[in-house]
C-alpha positions as CSV (number, residue, x, y, z in Angstrom):
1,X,278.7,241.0,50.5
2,X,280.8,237.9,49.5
3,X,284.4,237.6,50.3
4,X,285.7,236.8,47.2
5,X,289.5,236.8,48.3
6,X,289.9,232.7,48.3
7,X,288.3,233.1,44.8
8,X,290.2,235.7,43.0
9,X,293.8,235.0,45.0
10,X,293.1,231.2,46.1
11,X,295.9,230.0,48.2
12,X,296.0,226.7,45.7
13,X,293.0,225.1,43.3
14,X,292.3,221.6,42.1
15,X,291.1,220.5,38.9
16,X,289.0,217.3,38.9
17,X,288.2,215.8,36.3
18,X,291.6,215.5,34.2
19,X,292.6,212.9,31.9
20,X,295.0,212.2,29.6
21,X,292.6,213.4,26.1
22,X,292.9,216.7,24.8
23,X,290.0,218.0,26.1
24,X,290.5,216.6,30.1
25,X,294.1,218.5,29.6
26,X,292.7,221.9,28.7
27,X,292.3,223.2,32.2
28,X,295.4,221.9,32.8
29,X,297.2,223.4,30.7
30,X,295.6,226.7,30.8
31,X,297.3,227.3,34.7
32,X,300.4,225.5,33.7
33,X,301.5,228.0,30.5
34,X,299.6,231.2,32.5
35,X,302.1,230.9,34.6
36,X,300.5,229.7,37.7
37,X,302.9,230.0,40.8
38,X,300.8,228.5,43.6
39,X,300.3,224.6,44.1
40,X,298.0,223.0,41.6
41,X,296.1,219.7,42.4
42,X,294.6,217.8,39.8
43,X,292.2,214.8,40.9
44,X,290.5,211.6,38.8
45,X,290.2,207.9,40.8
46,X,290.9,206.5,37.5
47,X,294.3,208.0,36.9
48,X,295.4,208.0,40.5
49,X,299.3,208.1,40.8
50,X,299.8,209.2,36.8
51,X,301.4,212.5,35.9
52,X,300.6,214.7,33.8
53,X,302.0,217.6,32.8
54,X,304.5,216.6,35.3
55,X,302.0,217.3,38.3
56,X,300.4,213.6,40.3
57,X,297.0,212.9,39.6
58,X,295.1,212.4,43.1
59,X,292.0,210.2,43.7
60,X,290.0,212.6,45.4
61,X,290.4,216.3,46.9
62,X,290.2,214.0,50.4
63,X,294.0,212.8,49.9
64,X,295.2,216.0,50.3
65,X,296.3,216.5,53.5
66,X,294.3,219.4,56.3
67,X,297.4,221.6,55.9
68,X,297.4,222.4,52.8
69,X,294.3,223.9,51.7
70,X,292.6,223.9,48.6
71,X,290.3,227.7,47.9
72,X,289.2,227.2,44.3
73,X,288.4,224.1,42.3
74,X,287.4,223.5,38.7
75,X,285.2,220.9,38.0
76,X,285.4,219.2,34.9
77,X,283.2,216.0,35.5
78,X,279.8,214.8,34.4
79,X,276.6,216.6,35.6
80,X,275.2,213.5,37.3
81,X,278.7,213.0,39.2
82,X,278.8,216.9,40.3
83,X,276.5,216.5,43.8
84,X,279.3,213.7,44.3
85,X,282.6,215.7,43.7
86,X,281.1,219.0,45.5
87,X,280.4,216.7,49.0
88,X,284.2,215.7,48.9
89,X,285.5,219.5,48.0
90,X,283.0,220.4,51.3
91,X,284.7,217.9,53.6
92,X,288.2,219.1,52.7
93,X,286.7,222.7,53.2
94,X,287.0,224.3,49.4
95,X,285.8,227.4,49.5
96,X,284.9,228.3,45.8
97,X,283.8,226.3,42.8
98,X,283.4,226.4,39.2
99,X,281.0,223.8,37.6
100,X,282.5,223.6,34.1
101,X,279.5,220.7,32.8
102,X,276.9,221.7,31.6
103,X,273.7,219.1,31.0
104,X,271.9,220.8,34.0
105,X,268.5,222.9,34.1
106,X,269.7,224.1,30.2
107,X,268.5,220.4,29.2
108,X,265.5,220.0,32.0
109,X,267.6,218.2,34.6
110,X,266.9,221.0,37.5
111,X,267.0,217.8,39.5
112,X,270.6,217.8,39.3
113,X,271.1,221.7,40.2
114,X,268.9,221.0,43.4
115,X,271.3,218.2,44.5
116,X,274.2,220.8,44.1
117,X,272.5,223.6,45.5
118,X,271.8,221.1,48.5
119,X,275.4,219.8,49.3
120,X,277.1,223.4,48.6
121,X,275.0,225.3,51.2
122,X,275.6,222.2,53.5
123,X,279.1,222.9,53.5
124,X,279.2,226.9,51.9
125,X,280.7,226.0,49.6
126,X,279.9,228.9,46.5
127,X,279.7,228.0,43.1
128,X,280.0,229.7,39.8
129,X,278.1,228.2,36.9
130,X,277.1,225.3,35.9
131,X,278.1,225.2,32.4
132,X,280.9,228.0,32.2
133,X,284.6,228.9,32.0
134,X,284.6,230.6,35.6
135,X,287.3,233.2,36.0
136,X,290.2,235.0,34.4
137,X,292.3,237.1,37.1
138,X,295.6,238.0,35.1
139,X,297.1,239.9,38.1
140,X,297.2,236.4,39.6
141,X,297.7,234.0,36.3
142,X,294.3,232.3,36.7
143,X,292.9,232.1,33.5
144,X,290.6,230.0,31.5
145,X,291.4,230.5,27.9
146,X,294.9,229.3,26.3
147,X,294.7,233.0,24.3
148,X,294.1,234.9,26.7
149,X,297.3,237.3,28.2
150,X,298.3,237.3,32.2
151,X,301.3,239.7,31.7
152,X,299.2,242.5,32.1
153,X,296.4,243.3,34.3
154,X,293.7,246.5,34.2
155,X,290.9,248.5,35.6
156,X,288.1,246.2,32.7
157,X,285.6,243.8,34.5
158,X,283.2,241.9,33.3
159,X,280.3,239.4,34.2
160,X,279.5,237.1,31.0
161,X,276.7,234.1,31.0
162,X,278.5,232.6,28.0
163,X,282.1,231.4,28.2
164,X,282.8,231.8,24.6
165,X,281.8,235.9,24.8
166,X,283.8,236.5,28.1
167,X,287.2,235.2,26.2
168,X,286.5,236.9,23.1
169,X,286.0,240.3,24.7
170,X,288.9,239.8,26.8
171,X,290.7,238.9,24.2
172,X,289.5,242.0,21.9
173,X,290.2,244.4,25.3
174,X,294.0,243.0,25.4
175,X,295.3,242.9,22.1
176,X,293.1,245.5,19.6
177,X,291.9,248.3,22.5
178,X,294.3,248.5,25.0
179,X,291.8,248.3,27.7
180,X,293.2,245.5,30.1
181,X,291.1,242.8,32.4
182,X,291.4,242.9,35.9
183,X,288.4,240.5,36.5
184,X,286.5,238.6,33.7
185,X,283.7,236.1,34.9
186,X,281.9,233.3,32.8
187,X,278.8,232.4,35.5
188,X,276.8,230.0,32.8
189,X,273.6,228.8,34.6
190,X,273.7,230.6,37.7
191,X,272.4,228.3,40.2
192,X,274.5,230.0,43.2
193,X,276.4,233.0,42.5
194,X,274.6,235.8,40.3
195,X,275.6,239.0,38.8
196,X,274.5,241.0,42.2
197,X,277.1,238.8,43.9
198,X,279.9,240.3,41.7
199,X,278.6,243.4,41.0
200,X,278.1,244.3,44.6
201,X,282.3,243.1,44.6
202,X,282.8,245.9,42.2
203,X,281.8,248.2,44.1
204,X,284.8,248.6,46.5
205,X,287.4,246.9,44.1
206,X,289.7,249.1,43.9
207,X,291.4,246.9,40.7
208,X,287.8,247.3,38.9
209,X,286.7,250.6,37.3
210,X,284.7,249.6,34.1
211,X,282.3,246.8,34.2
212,X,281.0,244.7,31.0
213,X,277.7,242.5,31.6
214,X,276.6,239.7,28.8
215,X,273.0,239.5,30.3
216,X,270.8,236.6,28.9
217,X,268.5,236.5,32.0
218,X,267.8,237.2,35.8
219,X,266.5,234.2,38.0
220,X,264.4,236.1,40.5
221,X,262.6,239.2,40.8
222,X,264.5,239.6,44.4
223,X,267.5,239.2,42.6
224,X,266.5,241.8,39.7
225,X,265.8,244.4,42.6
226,X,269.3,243.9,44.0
227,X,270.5,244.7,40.5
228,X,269.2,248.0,39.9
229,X,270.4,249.4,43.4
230,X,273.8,247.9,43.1
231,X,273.9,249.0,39.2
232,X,273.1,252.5,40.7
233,X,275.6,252.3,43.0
234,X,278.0,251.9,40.7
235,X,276.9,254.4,38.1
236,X,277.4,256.8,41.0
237,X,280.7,255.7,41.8
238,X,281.9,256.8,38.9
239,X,282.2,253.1,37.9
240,X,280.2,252.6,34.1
241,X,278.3,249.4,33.6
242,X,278.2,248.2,30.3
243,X,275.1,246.5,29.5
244,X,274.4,244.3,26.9
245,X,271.2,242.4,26.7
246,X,270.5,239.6,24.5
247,X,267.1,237.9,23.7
248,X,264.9,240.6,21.5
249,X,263.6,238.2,18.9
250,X,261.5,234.5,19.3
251,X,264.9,232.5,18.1
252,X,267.1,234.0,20.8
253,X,264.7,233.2,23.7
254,X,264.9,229.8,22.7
255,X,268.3,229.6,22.2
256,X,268.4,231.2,25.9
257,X,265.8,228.8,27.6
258,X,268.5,225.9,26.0
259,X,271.8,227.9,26.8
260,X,271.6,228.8,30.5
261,X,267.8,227.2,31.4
262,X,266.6,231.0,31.7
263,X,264.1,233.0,30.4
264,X,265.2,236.1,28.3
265,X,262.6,239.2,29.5
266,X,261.4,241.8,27.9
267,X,263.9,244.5,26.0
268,X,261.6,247.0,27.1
269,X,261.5,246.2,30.7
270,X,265.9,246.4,30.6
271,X,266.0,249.8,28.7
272,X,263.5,251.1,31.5
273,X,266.4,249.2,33.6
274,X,269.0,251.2,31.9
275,X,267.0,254.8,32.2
276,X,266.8,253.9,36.3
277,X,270.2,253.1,36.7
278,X,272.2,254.9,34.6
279,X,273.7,251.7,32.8
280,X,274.6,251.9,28.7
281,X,273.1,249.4,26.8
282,X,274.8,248.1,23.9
283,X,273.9,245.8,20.9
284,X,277.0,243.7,20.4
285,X,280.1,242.9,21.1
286,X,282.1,245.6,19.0
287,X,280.1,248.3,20.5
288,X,280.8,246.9,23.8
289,X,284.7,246.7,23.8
290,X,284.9,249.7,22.0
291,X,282.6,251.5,25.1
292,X,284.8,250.1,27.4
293,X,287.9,251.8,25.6
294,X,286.4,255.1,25.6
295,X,286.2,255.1,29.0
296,X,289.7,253.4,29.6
297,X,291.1,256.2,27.7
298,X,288.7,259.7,28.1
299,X,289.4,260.3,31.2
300,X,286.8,263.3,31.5
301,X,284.3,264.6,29.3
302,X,282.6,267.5,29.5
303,X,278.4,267.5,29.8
304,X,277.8,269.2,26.3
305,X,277.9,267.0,23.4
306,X,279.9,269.4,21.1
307,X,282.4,268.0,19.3
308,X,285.4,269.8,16.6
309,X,285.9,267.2,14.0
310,X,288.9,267.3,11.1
311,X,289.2,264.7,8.3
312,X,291.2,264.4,4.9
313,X,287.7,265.0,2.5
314,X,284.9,266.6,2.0
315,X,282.4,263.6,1.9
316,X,284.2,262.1,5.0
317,X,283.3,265.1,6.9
318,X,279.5,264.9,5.8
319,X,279.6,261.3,6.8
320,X,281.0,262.4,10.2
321,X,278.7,265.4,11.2
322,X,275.6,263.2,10.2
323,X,276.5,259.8,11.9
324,X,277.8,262.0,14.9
325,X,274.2,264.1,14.6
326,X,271.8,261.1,14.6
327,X,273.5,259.9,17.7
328,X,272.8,262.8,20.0
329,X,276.5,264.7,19.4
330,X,276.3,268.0,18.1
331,X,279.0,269.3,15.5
332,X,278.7,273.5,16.2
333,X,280.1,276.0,14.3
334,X,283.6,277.6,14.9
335,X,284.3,280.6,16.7
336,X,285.0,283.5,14.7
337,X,288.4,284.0,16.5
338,X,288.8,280.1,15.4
339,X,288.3,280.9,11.7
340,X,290.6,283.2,11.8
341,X,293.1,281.0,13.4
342,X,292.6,278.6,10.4
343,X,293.6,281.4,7.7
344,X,296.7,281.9,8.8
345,X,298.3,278.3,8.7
346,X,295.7,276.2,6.3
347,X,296.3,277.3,2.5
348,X,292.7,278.3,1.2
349,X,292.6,276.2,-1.5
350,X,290.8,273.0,-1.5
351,X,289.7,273.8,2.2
352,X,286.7,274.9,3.9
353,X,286.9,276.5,7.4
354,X,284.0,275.2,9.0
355,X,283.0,272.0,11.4
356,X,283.7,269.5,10.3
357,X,287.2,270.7,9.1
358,X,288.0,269.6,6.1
359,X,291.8,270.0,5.8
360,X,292.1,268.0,2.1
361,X,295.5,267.6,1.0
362,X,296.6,269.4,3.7
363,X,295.9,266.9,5.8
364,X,299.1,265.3,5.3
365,X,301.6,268.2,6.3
366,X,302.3,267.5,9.8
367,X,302.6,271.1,10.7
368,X,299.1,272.0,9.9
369,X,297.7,268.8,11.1
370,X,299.5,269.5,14.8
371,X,298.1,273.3,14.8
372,X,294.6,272.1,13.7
373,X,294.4,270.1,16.6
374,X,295.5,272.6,19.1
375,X,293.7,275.1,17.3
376,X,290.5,273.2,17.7
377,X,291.0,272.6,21.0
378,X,290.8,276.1,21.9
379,X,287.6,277.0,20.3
380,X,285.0,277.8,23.5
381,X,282.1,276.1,22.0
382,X,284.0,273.0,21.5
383,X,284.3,270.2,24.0
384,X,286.1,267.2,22.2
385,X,288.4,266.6,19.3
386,X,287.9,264.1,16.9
387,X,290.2,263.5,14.1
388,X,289.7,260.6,11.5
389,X,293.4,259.1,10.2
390,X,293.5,256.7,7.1
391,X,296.7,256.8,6.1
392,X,300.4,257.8,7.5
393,X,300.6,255.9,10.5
394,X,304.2,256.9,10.9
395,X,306.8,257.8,13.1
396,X,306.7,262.0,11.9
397,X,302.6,262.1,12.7
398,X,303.4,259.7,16.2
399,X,305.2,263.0,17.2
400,X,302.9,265.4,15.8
401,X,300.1,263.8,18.1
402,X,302.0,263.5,21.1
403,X,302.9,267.3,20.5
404,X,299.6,268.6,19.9
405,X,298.6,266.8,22.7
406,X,300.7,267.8,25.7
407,X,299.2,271.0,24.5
408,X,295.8,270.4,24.8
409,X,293.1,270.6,27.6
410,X,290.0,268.5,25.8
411,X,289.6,264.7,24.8
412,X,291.6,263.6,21.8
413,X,290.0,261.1,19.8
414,X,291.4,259.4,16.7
415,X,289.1,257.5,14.2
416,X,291.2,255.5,12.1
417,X,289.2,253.4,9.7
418,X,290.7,250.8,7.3
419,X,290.9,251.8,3.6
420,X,293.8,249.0,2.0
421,X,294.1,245.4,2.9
422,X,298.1,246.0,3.0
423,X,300.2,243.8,5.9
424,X,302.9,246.6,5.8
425,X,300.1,249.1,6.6
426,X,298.0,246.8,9.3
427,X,301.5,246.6,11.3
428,X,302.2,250.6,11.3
429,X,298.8,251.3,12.2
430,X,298.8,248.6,15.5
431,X,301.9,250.4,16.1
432,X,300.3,253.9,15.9
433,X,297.4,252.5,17.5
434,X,298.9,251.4,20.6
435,X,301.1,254.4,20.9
436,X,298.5,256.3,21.2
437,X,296.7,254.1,23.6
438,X,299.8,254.9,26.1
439,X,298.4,258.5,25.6
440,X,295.2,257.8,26.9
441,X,293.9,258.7,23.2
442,X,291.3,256.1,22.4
443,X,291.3,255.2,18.4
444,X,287.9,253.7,17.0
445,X,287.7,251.7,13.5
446,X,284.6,253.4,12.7
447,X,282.6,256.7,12.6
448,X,279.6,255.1,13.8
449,X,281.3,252.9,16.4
450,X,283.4,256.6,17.8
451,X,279.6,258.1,17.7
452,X,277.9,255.5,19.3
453,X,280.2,255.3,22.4
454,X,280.8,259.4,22.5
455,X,277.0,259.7,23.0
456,X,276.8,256.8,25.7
457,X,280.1,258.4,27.6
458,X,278.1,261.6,27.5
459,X,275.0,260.1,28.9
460,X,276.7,258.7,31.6
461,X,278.1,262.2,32.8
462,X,274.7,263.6,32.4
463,X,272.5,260.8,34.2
464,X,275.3,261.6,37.2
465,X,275.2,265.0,37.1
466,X,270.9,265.1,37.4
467,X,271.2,262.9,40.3
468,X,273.8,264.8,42.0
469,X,271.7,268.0,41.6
């Protein structure tokens, strides 16, 4: 297995490739607002003794002196000038580098890939990409995207072939689902470092307990071997992997071949993938992030499926049981003991005691809503609670939850779809939505998004339990 600690903690990196444009400054700035606390080199012959940003521009990575090391370097130069760079970041003894250009294999210059491939294994040097972002490490203010937060680092890891995607979902995990990066790769092209490399890495990092993959294509069969017994591995480890594979249709295969130089495979091939392994495949990136917060915040789920639902309305709970239904959840019926329960607090009018739960206007008392919950939770047939919340995103129903919940043995799950484009309304519900986030109560922004990753959490505590037995 790769060391990776001179890539995710380097003692210093270098940027080459800087100038003075917007664009030769991104990097630049990226490490100088993130924070950055560890020396930062930037290099480019043709601004040699300049500043900017306040830091000296350097010739080459050769000017540094032996005693101060450089780990990690990002390089922002040409394709054609790469094989160059890489031979002086050998010399000085970098250990780790990202190959930001792209205008390699992607564009049918594999000559160019073989030239790197030749230099970096001359001096081990290991490389991520070409034509990628590299890595996001918030824990140690490494990031590649200007949007991206480093005051907060988590248990969400992820191995992305597109730059664009592996900011996005970050971005998605930090700031709408509470579920918090501790590692986020962009590995482009692939030439060097795979998703084995860092997936075999995840297996003892104890920083990484959820892992996201953007897959648009494996470069070996050896390679693709290595993946299912380290995607195994993982699945046993109690560690989910979040698959999402692109390249179903004729227009993404050629959009793959001209991305990252790779062919896509065959969906049916990955599924069977999937089935072997014990990996979740998802379709896009909502279904992804919103996965990955079910797991950041069930922290056990029982092997049935059954789940007690409540909503505000009848045809919201017909929506509910049937989009829960077609994805493999089962809605039973209440206890008899349960219904009786129900009687004595919910007024019989305008109510049906049944699951779903249709508590109508009752809905909004929050002393019904707080013995609903704890009332479904002690129903034996029921394993989860699910309760959908479309209004009153206040302070009184904050309380109510949090009460309800310190009662409660089973998985609270809120569903709290948008009804009003209302700015006053957006900000109470981030706040209610991050409150309960602290809980470790997950909140989805749709029934079919809450069903979709309910059924792949249970799936992933089944495919466990059948290989345990």
């Amino acid at each position: 297995m790769t060391d990776f600690e001179k890539l995710f903690n380097p003692r210093s990196v270098g940027i080459i490739g800087v100038n003075e444009k917007r664009t030769g400054r991104y990097w630049v700035n990226c490490f100088t607002q993130s924070g950055f606390d560890k020396p930062l080199y930037l290099f480019n012959p043709y601004l040699k003794g300049e500043l900017i940003e306040g830091l000296p521009v350097y010739g080459s990575v050769l000017e540094i002196p032996d005693d101060k090391p450089i780990d990690y370097v990002i390089v922002a130069v040409p394709a054609r000038i790469c094989p160059t760079v890489l031979e002086e970041c050998g010399k000085k003894g970098v250990a780790f580098a990202t190959i930001f250009a792209s205008g390699f294999s992607e564009v049918g210059n594999r000559h160019l890939e073989i030239e790197v491939l030749e230099v970096v294994k001359r001096y081990n040097i290991r490389v991520i990409g070409p034509n990628c972002m590299g890595i996001f490490v918030p824990k140690n203010k490494i990031t590649f995207s200007l949007g991206l937060l480093t005051n907060e680092s988590g248990n969400f890891s992820g191995v992305f072939q597109s730059g664009g995607l592996a900011i996005y979902i970050a971005a998605k995990g930090q700031s709408i689902y509470g579920t918090f990066p501790s590692k986020i790769l962009s590995i482009g092209n692939q030439i060097d470092l795979n998703f084995v490399d860092f997936l075999e890495y995840f297996v003892e990092d104890d920083e990484t307990n959820i892992i996201a993959l953007y897959v648009e294509n494996i470069k070996s069969k050896t390679i693709g071997q290595k993946f299912l017994k380290v995607v195994k591995e993982l699945t046993m480890k109690g560690k989910p992997v979040i698959l999402w594979k692109v390249g179903s249709g004729e227009a993404t295969r050629e959009t793959i071949i001209s991305h990252t130089g790779g062919l896509a495979g065959s969906l049916q091939i990955w599924e069977a993938v999937a089935k072997q392994t014990g990996a979740l495949m998802v379709k896009d990136s909502n279904e992804l992030i919103n996965l990955a917060m079910a797991f950041q915040h069930i922290s056990s789920m029982p092997l049935n499926r059954n789940m007690g639902i409540t909503t505000g309305g009848g045809g919201a709970s017909i929506e509910t049981a049937d989009t829960f239904e077609r994805h493999n959840l089962k809605v039973p019926k209440l206890a008899p003991e349960t219904i009786e329960k129900f009687g004595t607090f919910v007024p019989d009018v305008n109510t049906i005691f049944r699951n779903p739960l249709d508590l109508g206007g009752s809905m909004g008392n929050p002393e019904i809503f707080y013995k609903t919950l704890i009332t479904l939770d002690s129903d034996p047939s029921i394993s989860a609670v699910i309760f959908i919340k479309t209004y009153d995103f206040n302070h009184v129903f904050l309380e109510t939850i949090k009460r309800a919940y310190k009662e409660m043995k089973k998985p609270l799950i809120c569903i709290a779809y948008k009804i009003v484009d209302d700015t006053s309304d957006y900000a109470n519900k981030v706040h209610f939505k991050r409150e309960l986030f602290k809980l470790k109560i997950p909140v989805f922004e749709s029934v079919d998004l809450a069903a979709k990753a309910l059924d792949k959490l249970c799936s992933f505590r089944e495919f466990q339990s059948k290989q345990d037995s």
